[in-house]
mmCIF file as gemmi writes it, N, C-alpha and C atoms, coordinates in Angstrom:
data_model
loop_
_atom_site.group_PDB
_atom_site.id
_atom_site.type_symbol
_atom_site.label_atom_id
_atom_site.label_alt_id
_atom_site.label_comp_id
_atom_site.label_asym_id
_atom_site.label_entity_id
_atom_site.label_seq_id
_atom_site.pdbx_PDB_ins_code
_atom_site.Cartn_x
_atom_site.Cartn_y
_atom_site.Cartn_z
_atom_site.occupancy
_atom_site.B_iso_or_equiv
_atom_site.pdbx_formal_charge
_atom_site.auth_seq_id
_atom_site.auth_asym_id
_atom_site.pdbx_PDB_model_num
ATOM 1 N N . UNK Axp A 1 ? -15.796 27.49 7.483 1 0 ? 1 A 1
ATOM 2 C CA . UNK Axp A 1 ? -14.693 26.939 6.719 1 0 ? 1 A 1
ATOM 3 C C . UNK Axp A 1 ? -15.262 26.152 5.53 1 0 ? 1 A 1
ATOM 4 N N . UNK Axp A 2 ? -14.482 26.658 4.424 1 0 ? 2 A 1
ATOM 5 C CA . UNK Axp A 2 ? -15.167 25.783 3.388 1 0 ? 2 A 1
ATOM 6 C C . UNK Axp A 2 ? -14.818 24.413 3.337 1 0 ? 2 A 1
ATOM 7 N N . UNK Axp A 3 ? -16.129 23.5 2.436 1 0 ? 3 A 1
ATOM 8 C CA . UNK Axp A 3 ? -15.528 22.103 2.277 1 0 ? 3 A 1
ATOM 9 C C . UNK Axp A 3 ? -14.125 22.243 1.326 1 0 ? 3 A 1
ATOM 10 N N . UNK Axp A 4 ? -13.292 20.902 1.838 1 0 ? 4 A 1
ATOM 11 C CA . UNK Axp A 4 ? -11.975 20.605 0.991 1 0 ? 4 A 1
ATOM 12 C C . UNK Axp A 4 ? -12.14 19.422 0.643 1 0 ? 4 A 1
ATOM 13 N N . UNK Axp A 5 ? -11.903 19.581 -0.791 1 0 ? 5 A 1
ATOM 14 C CA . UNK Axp A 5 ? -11.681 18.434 -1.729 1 0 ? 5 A 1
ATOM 15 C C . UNK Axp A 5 ? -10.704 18.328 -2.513 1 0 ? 5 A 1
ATOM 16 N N . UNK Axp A 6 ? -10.498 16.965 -2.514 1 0 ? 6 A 1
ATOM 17 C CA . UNK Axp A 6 ? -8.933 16.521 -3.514 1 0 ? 6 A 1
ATOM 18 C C . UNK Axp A 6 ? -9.496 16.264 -4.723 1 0 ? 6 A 1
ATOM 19 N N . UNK Axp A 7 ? -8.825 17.334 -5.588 1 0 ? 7 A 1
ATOM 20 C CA . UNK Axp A 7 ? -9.058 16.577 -7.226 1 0 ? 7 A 1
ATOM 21 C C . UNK Axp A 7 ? -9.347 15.565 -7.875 1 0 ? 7 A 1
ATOM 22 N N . UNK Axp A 8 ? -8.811 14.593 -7.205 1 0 ? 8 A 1
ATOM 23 C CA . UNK Axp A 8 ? -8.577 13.197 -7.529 1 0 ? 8 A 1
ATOM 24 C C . UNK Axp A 8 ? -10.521 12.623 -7.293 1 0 ? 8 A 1
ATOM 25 N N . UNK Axp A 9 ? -10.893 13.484 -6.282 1 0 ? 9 A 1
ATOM 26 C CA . UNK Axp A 9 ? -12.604 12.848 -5.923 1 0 ? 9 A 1
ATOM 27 C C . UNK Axp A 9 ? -13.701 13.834 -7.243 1 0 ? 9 A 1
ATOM 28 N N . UNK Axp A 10 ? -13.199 14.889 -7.732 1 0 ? 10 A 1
ATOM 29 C CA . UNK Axp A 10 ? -13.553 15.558 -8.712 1 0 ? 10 A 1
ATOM 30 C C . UNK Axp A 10 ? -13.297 14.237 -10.162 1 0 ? 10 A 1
ATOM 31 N N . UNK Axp A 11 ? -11.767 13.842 -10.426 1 0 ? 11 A 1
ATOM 32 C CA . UNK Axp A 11 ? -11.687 13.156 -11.682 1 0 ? 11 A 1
ATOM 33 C C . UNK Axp A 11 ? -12.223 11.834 -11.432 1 0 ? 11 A 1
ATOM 34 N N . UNK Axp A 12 ? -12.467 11.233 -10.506 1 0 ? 12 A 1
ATOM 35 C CA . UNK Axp A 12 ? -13.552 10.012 -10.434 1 0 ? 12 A 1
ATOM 36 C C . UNK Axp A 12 ? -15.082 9.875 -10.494 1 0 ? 12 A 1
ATOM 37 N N . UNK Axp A 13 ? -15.04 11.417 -10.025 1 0 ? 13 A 1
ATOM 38 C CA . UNK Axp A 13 ? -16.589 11.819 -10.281 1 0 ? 13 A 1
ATOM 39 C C . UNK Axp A 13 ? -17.073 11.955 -11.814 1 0 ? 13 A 1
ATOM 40 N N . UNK Axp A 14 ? -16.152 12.398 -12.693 1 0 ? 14 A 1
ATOM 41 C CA . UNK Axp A 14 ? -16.004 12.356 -13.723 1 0 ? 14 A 1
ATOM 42 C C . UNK Axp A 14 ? -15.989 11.335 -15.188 1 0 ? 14 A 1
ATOM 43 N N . UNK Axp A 15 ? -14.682 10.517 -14.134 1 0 ? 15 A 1
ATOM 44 C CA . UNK Axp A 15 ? -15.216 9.339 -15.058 1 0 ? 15 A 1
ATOM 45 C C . UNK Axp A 15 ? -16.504 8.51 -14.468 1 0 ? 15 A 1
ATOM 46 N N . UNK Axp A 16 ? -16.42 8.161 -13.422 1 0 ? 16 A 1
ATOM 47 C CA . UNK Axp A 16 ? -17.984 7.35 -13.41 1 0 ? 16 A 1
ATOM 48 C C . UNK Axp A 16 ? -18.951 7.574 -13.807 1 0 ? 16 A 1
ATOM 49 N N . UNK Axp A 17 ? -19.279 9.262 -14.238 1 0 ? 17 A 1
ATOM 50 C CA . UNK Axp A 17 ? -20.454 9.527 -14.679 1 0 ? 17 A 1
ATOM 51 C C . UNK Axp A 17 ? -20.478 9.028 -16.18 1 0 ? 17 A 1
ATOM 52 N N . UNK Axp A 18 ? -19.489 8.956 -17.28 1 0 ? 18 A 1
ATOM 53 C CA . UNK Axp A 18 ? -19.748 8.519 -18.56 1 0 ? 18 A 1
ATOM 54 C C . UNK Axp A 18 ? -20.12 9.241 -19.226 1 0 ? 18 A 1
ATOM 55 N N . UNK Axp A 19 ? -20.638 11.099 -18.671 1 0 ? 19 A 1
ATOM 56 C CA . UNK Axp A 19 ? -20.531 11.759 -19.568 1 0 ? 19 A 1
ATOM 57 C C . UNK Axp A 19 ? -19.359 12.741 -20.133 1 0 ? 19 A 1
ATOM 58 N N . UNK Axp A 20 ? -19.804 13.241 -20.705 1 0 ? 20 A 1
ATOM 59 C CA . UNK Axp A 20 ? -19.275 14.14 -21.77 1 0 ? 20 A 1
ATOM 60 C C . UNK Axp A 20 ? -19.72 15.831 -21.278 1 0 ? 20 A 1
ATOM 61 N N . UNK Axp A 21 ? -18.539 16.785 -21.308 1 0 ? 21 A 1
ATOM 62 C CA . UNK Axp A 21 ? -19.093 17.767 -20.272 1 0 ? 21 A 1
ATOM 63 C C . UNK Axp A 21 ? -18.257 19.13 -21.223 1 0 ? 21 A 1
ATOM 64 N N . UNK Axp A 22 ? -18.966 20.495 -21.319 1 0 ? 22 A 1
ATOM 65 C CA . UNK Axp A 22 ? -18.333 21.506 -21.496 1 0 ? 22 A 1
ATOM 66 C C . UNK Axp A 22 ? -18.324 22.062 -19.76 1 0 ? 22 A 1
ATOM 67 N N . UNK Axp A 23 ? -17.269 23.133 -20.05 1 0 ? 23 A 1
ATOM 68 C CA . UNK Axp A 23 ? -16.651 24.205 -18.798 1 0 ? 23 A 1
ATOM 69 C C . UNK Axp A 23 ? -17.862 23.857 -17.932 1 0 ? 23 A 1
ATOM 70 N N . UNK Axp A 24 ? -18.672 24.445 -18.331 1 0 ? 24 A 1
ATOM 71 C CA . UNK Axp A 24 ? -20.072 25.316 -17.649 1 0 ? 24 A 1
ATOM 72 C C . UNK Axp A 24 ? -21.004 24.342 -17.252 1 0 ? 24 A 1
ATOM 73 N N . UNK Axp A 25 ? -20.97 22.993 -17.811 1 0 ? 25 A 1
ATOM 74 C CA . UNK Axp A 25 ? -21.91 21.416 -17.448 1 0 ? 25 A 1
ATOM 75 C C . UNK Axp A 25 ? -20.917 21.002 -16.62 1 0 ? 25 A 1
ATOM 76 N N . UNK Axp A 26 ? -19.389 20.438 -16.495 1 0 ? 26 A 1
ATOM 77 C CA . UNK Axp A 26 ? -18.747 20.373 -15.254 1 0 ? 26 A 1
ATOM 78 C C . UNK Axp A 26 ? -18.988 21.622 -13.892 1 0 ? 26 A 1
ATOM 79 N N . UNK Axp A 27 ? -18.7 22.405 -13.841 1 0 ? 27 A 1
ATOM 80 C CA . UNK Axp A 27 ? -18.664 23.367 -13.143 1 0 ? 27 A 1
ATOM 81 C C . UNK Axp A 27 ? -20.231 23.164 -12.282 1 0 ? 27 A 1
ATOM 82 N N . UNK Axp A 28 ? -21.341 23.255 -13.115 1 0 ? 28 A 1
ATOM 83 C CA . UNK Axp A 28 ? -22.764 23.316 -12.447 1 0 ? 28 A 1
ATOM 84 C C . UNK Axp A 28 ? -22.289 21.802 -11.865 1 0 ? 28 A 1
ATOM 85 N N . UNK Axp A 29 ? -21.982 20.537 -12.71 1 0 ? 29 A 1
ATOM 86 C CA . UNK Axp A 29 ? -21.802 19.308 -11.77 1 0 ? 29 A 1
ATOM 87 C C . UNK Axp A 29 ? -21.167 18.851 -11.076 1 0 ? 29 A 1
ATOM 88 N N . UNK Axp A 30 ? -20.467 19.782 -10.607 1 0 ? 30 A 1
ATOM 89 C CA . UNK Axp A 30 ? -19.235 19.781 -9.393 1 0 ? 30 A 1
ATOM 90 C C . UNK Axp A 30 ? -20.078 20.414 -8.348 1 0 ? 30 A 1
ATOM 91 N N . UNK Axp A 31 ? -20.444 21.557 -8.242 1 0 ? 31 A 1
ATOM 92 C CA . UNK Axp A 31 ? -21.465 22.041 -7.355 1 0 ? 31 A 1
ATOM 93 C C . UNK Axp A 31 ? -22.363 21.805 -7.039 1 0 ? 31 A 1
ATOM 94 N N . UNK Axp A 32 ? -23.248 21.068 -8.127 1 0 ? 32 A 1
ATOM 95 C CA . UNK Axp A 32 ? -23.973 20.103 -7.983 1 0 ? 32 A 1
ATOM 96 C C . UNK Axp A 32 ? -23.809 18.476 -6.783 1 0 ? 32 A 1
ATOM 97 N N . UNK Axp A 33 ? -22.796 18.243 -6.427 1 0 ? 33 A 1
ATOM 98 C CA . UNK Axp A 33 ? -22.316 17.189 -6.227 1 0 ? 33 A 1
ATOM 99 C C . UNK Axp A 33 ? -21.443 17.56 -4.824 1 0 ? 33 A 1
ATOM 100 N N . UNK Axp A 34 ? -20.32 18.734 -4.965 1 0 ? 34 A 1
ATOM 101 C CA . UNK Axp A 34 ? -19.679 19.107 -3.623 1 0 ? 34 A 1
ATOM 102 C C . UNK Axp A 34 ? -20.292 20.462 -2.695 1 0 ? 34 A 1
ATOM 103 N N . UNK Axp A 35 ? -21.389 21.335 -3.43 1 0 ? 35 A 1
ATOM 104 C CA . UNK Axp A 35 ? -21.678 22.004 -3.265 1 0 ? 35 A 1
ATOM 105 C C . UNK Axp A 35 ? -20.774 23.527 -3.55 1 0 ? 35 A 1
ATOM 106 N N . UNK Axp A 36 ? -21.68 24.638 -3.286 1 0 ? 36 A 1
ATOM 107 C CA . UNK Axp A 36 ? -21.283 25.957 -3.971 1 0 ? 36 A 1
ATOM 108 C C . UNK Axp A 36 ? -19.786 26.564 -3.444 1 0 ? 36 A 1
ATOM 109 N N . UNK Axp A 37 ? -19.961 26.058 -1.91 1 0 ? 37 A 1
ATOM 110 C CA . UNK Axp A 37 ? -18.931 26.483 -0.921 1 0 ? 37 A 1
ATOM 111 C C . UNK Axp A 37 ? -18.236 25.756 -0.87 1 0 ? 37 A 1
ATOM 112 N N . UNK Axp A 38 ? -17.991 24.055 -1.948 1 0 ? 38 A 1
ATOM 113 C CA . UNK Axp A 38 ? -16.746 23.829 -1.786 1 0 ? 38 A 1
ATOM 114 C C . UNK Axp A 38 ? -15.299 24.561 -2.397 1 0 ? 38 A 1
ATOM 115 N N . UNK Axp A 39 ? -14.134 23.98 -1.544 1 0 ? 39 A 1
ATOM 116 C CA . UNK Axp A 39 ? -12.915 24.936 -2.006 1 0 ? 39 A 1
ATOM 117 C C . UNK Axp A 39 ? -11.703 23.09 -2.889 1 0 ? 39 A 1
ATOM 118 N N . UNK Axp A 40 ? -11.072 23.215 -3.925 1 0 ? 40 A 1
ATOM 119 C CA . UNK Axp A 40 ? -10.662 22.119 -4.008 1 0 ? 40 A 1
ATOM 120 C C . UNK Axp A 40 ? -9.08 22.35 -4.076 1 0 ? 40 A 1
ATOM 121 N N . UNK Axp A 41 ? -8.721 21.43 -3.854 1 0 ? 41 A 1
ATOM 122 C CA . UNK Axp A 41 ? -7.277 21.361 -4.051 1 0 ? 41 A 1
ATOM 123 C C . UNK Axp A 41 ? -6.627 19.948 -4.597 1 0 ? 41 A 1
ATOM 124 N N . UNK Axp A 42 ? -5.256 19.931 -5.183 1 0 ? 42 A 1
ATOM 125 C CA . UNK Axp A 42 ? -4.356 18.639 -5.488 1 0 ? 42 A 1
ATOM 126 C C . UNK Axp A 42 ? -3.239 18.559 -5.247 1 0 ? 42 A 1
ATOM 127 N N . UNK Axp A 43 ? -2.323 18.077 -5.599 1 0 ? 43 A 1
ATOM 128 C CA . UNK Axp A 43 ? -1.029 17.803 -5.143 1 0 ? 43 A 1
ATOM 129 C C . UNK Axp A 43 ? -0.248 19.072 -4.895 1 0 ? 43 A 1
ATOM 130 N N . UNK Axp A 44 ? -0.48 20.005 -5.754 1 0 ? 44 A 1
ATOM 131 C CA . UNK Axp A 44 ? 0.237 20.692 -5.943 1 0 ? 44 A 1
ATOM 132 C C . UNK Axp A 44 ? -0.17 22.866 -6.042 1 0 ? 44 A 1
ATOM 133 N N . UNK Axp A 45 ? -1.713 22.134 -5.902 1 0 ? 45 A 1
ATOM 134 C CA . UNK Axp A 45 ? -2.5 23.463 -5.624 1 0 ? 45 A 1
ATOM 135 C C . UNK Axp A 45 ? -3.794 23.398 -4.261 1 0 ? 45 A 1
ATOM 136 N N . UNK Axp A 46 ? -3.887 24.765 -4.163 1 0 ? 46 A 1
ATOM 137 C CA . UNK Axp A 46 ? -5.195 24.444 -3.606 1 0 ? 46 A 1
ATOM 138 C C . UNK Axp A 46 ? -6.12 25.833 -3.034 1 0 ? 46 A 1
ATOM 139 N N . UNK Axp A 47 ? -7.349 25.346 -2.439 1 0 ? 47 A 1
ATOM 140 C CA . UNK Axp A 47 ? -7.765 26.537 -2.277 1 0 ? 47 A 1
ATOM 141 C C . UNK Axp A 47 ? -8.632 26.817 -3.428 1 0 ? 47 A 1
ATOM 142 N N . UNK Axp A 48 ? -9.464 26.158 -4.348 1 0 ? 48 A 1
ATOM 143 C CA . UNK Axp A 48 ? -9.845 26.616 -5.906 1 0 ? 48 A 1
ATOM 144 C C . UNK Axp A 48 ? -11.134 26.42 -5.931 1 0 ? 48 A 1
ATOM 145 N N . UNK Axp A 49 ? -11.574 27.345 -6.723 1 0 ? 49 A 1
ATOM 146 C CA . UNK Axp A 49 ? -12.817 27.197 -6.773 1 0 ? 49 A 1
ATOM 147 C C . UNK Axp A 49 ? -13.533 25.925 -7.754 1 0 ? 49 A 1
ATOM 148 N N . UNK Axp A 50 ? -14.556 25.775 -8.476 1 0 ? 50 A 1
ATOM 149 C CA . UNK Axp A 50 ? -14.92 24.544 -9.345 1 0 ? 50 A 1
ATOM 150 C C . UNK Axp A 50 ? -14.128 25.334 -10.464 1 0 ? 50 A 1
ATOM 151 N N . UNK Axp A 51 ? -14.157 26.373 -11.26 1 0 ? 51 A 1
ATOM 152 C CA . UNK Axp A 51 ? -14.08 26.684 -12.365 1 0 ? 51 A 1
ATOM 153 C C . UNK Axp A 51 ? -12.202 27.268 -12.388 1 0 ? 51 A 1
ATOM 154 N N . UNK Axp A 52 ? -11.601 26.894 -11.156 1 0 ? 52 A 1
ATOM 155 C CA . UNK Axp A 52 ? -10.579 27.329 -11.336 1 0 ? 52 A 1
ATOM 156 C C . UNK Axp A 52 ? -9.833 26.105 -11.409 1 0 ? 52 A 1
ATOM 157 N N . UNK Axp A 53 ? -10.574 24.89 -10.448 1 0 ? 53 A 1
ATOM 158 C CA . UNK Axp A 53 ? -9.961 23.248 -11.064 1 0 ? 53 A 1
ATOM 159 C C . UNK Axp A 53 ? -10.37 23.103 -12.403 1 0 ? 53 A 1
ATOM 160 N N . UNK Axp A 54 ? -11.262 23.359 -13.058 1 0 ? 54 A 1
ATOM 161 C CA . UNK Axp A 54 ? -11.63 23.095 -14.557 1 0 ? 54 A 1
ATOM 162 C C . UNK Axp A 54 ? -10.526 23.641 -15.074 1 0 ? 54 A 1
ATOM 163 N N . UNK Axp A 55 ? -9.969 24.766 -14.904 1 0 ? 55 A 1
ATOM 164 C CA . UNK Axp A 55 ? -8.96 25.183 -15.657 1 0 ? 55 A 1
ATOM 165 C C . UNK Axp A 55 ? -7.327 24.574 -15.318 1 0 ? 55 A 1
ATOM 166 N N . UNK Axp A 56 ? -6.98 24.357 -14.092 1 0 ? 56 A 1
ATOM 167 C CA . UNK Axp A 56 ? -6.163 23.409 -13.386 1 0 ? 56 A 1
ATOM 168 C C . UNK Axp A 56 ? -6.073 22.391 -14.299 1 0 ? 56 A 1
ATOM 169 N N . UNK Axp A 57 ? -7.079 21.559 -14.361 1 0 ? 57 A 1
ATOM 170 C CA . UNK Axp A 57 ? -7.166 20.268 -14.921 1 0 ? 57 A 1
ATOM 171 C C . UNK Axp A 57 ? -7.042 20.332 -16.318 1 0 ? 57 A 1
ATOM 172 N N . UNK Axp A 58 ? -7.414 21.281 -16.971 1 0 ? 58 A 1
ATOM 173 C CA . UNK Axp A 58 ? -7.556 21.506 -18.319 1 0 ? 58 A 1
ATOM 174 C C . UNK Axp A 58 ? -6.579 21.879 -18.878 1 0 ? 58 A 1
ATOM 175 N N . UNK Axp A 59 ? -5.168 22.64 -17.956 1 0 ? 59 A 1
ATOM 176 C CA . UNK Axp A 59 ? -3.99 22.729 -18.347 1 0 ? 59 A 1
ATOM 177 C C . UNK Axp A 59 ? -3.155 22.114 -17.93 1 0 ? 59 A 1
ATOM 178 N N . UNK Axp A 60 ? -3.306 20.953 -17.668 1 0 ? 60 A 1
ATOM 179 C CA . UNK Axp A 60 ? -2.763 20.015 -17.5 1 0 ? 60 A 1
ATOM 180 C C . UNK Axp A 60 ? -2.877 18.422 -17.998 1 0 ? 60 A 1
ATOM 181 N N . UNK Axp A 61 ? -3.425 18.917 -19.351 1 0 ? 61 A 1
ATOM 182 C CA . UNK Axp A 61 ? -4.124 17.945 -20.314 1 0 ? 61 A 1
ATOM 183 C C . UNK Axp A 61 ? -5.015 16.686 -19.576 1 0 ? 61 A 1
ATOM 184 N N . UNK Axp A 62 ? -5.651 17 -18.642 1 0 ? 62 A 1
ATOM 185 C CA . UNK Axp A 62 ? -6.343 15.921 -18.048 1 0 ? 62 A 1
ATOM 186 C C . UNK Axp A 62 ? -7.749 15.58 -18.82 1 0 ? 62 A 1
ATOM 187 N N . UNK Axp A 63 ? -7.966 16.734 -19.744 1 0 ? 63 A 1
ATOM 188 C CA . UNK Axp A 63 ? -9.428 16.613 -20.633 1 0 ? 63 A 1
ATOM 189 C C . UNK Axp A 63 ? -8.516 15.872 -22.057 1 0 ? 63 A 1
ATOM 190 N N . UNK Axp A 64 ? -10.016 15.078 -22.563 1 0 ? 64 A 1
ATOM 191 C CA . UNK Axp A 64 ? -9.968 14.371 -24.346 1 0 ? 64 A 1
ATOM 192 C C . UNK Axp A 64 ? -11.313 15.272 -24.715 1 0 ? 64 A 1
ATOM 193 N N . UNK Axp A 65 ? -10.734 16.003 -25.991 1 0 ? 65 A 1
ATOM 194 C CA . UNK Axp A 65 ? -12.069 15.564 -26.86 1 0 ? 65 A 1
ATOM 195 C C . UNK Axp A 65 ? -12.702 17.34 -26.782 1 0 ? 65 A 1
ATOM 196 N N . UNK Axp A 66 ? -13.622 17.91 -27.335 1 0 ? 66 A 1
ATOM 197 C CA . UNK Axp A 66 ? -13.594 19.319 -28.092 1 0 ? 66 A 1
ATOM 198 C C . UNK Axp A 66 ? -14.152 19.985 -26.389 1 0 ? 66 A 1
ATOM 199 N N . UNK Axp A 67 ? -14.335 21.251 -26.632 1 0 ? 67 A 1
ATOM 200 C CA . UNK Axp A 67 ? -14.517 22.063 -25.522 1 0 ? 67 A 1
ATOM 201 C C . UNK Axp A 67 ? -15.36 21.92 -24.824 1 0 ? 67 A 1
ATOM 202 N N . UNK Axp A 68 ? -16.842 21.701 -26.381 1 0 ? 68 A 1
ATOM 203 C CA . UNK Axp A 68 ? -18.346 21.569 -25.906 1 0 ? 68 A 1
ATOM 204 C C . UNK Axp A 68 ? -18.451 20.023 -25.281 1 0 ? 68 A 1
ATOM 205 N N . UNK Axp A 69 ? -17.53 19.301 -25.333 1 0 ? 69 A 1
ATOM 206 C CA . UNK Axp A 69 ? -18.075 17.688 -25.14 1 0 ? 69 A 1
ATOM 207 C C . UNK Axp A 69 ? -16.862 17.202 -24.858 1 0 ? 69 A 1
ATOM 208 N N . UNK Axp A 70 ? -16.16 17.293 -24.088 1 0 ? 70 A 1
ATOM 209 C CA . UNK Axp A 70 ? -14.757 16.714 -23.264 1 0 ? 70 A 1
ATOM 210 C C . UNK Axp A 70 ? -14.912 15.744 -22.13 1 0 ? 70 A 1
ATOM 211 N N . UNK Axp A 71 ? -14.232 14.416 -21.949 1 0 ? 71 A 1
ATOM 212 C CA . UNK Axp A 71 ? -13.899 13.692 -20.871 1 0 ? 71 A 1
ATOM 213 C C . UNK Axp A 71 ? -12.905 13.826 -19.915 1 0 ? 71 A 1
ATOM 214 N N . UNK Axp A 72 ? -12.475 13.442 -19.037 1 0 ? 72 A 1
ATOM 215 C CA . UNK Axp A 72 ? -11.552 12.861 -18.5 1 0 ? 72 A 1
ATOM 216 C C . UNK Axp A 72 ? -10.772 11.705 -18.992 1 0 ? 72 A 1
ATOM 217 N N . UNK Axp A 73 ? -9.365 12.528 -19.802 1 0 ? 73 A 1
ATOM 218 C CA . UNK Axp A 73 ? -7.841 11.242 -20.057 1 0 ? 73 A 1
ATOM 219 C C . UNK Axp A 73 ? -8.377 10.208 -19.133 1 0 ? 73 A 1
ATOM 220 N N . UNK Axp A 74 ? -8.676 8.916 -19.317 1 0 ? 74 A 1
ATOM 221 C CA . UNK Axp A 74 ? -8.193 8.15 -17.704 1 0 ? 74 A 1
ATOM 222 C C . UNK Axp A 74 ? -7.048 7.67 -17.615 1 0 ? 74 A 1
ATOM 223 N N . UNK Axp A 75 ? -5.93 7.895 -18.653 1 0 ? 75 A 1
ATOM 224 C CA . UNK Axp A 75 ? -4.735 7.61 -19.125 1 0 ? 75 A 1
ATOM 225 C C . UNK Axp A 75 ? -3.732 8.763 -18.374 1 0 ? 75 A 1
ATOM 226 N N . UNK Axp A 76 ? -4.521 10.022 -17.95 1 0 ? 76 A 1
ATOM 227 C CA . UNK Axp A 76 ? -3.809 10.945 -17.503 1 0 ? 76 A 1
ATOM 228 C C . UNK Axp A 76 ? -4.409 11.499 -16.108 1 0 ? 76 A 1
ATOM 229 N N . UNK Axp A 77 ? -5.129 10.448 -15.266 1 0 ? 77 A 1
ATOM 230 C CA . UNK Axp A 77 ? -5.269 10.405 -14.281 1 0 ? 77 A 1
ATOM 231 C C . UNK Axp A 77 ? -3.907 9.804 -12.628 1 0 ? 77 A 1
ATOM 232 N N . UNK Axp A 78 ? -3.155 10.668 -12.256 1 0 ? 78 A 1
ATOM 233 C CA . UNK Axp A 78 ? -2.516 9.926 -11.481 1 0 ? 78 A 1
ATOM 234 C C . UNK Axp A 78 ? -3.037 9.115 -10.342 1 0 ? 78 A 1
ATOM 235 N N . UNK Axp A 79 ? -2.137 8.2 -10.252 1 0 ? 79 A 1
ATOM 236 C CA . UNK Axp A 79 ? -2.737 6.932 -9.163 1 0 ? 79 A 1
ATOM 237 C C . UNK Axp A 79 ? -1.84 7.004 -7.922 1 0 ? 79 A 1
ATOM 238 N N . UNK Axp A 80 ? -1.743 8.083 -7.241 1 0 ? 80 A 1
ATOM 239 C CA . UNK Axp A 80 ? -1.446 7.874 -6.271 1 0 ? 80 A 1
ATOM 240 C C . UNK Axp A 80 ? -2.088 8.602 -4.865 1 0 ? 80 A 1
C-alpha cells in the first residue's frame, strides 16, 4: 500500500524550505522527502502522484511567481 499524504504536509514542506522551485525541482523534492511510492491526496482529491499534485496545486493558484522559479501563495494556503 502506498504512503498517503495530505497536501497540506506537501505546502508546508514548501514553504519552510524558502525555495523557489520549477515542476521538475518540486516533483524530484517531494520524492525526495515522501518518497517515489508516495500517493497524495487533499480535501477534495486523492490518490496522486507528485506531479499530478503539482498540477492540482498549480490549478488552483496555490503557486506565485514564473514557471522556472515559483513559490507557494502562503496567502492561498487553507488553514484548516
Amino acid at each position: 500500500m502506498p504512503n498517503q499524504i495530505h497536501g497540506h504536509e506537501v505546502m508546508h514542506m514548501i514553504l519552510d524550505s524558502g525555495l523557489t522551485y520549477s515542476r521538475e525541482s518540486l516533483a524530484a523534492a517531494i520524492i525526495g522527502r515522501f518518497g517515489s511510492d508516495a500517493r497524495f491526496h487533499t480535501c477534495s482529491a486523492e490518490n496522486m502522484t507528485a506531479a499530478e499534485l503539482i498540477e492540482f496545486l498549480s490549478a488552483r493558484g496555490k503557486f506565485s511567481g514564473p514557471p522556472e522559479a515559483f513559490t507557494l501563495d502562503p496567502d492561498r494556503v487553507c488553514q484548516h
